[in-house]
N, C-alpha and C positions, 0 to 999 in steps of 0.2 A: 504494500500500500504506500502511495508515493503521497505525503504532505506538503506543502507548502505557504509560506506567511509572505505579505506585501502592504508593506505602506503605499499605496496610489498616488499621494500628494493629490488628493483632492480635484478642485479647478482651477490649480496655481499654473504658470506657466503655460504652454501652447496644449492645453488640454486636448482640444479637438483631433492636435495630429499624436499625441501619446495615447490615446486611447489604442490608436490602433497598433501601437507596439505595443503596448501592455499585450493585446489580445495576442498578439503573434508571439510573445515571450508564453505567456497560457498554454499555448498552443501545442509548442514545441518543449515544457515541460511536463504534459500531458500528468498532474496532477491528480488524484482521486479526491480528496476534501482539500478547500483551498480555506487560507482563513485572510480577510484582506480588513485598513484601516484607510481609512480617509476616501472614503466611498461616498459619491456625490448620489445626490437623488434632486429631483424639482419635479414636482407635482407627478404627473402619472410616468414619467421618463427616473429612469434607477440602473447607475455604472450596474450594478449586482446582476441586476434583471439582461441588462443588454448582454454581458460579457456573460450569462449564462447559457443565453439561447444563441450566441454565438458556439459556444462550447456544448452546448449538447447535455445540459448538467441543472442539478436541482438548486434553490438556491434562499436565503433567507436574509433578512438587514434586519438592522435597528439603527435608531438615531444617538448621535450624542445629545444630551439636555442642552445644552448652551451652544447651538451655534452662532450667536452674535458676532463673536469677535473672529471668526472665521470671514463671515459674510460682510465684516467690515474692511476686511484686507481685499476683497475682490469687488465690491460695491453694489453687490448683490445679495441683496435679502429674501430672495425665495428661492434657493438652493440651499439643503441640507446636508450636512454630514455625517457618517456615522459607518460603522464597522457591517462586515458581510460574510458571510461563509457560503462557496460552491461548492456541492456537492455531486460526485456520479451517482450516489445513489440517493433512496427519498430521506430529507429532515423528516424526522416524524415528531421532533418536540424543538422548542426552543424557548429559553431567559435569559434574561438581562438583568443585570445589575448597575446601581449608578454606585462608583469608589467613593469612599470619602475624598474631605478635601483638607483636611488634617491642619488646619490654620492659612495654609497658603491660596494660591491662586485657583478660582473654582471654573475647570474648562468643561465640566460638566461630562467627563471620561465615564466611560461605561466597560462591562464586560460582557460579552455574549456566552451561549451554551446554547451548539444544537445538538442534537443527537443524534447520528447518521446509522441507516437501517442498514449496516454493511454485509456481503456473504459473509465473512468473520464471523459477523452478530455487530449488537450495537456497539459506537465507537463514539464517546463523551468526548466532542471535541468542543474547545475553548478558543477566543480571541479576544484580546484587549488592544491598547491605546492608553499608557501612560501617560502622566503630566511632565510636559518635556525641558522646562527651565534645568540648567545644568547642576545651580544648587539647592533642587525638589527633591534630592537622594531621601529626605526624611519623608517628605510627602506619596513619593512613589514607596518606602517602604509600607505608611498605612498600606494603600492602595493595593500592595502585595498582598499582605496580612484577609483585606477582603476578600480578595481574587479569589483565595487559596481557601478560604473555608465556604466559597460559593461553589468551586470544585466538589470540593467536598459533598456539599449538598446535593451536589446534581450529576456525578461520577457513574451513578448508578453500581451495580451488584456481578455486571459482566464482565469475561476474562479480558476483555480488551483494555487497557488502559486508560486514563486519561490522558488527552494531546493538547497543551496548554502550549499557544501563539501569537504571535505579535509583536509590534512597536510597542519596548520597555525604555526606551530614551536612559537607558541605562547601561554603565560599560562591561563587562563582562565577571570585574572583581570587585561589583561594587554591593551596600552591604545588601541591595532589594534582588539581585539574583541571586546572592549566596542564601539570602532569607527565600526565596522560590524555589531554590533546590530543595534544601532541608536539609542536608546530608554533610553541608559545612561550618552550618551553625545551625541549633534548635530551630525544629520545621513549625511555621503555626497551628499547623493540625498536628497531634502526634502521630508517628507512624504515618504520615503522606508526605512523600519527595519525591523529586521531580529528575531525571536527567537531562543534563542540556546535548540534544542532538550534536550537535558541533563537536562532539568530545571524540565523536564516531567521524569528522570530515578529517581529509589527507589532512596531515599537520604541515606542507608544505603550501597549502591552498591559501590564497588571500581568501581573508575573513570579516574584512569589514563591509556592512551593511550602507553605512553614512561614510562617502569613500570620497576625498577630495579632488580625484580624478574625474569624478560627476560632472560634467557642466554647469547643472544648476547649484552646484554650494562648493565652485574650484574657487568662489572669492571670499569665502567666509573667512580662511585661515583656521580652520576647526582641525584639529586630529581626523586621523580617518581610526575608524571605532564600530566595532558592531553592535551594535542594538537593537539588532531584530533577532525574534529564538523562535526554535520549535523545543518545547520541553515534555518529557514524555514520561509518564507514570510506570514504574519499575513492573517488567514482561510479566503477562500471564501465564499460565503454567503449564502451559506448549509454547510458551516462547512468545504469545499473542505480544504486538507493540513493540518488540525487541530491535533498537535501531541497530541497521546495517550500512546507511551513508548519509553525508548531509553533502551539501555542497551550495555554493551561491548563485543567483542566476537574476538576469536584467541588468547584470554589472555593465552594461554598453550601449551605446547606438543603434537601433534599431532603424532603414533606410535614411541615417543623418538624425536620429530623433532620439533620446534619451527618454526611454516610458517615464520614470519617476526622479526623485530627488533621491529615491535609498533604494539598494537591490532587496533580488529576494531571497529567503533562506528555504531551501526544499530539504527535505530527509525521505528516505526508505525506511517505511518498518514491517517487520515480518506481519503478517498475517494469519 
């Protein structure tokens, strides 16, 4: 079973012609559950819905609470954003969570959970959209602490794992993914941790997700840094979930066109 996470970058930049790299990057990572962040919708029109029935695949949204200040950077007020999961096979459930905002800035971040009817059996998969200020490390910690016992709640009883993805605007050794593992420091649920796919990619693979090579943020001056994951709830007992690769993908030009502002992260897990 092939996963994978994308930040879309919304409708920043030349949206119209990224669309259709994204779908051609889709296309060509031929995905089974995809889980995507900054997913546009405006009234009966939804990236989710299009890029599904161009892909042939089921599919489910939710909004973030706050998109004001989204729709004040692009000047439009009736475009929403909010997180998506594609699926090859049918969602038969889905919830939402909104994170706390733990003192700081409230973007009105949410977390989804659909639950996908796979030949495996069902597969509890997750996506979020952290709060992305670089010194929100405490704020994104709450927001972990929530994710993780809404997992919880909604993991269900089957041998499949939970597959927890997304935009964590967080760097790889900071304390909100050591706190999402569980395994490197006290997990917020007890006995639920997480592996980070990534552990399982060539260790010679460039691994950043927010890559200064990008077009759109080669002037920010920023680190280049991964902060998208697929993390995966420790294998069933045939192996169900057990990762076998990860790797990055959108890291490029699609004909002159960069789909987004962050690549994606894909993993293989047994079945």
């Amino acid at each position: 079973m092939r996963v994978l996470t994308w930040n879309l970058w919304w409708r920043f930049g030349p949206w119209e012609a990224r669309q259709k790299a994204i779908l051609a990057v889709l296309r060509e990572q031929r995905a089974d559950v995809i889980g995507l962040q900054e997913v546009w919708a405006r009234g009966n029109d939804n990236q989710a819905a299009w890029l599904a029935g161009e892909l042939g695949m089921h599919w489910a949204w939710t909004p973030y609470y706050l998109p004001e200040r989204w729709q004040k950077r692009i000047g439009d007020s009736s475009v929403d954003v909010g997180l998506a999961v594609l699926s090859r096979w049918p969602v038969v459930a889905r919830h939402s969570v909104r994170l706390p905002v733990a003192g700081g800035r409230d973007d009105g971040r949410v977390a989804m959970h659909a639950r996908i009817d796979s030949p495996a059996g069902p597969v509890p998969f997750f996506t979020t959209h952290l709060n992305s200020a670089v010194h929100d490390s405490g704020m994104r910690c709450a927001q972990v602490r929530s994710l993780v016992h809404f997992v919880f709640e909604h993991r269900g009883n089957g041998h499949f794992p939970a597959v927890v993805a997304g935009d964590f605007n967080a760097w790889p050794d900071s304390d909100e993914i050591r706190l999402l593992g569980g395994y490197r420091t006290s997990p917020p649920v007890p006995g639920q941790s997480f592996i980070d796919a990534w552990e399982y990619a060539d260790p010679a693979a460039p691994s950043a997700t927010w890559d200064n090579t990008n077009a759109y943020i080669a002037g920010t001056c920023q680190p280049s840094v991964r902060i998208d994951y697929i993390h995966v709830g420790w294998r069933g007992p045939e192996g169900q979930g057990g990762v076998r690769s990860a790797h990055r993908a959108g890291h490029g030009a699609v004909d002159g066109v960069w789909p987004s502002d962050h690549a994606a992260v894909v993993a293989d897990l047994a079945d």
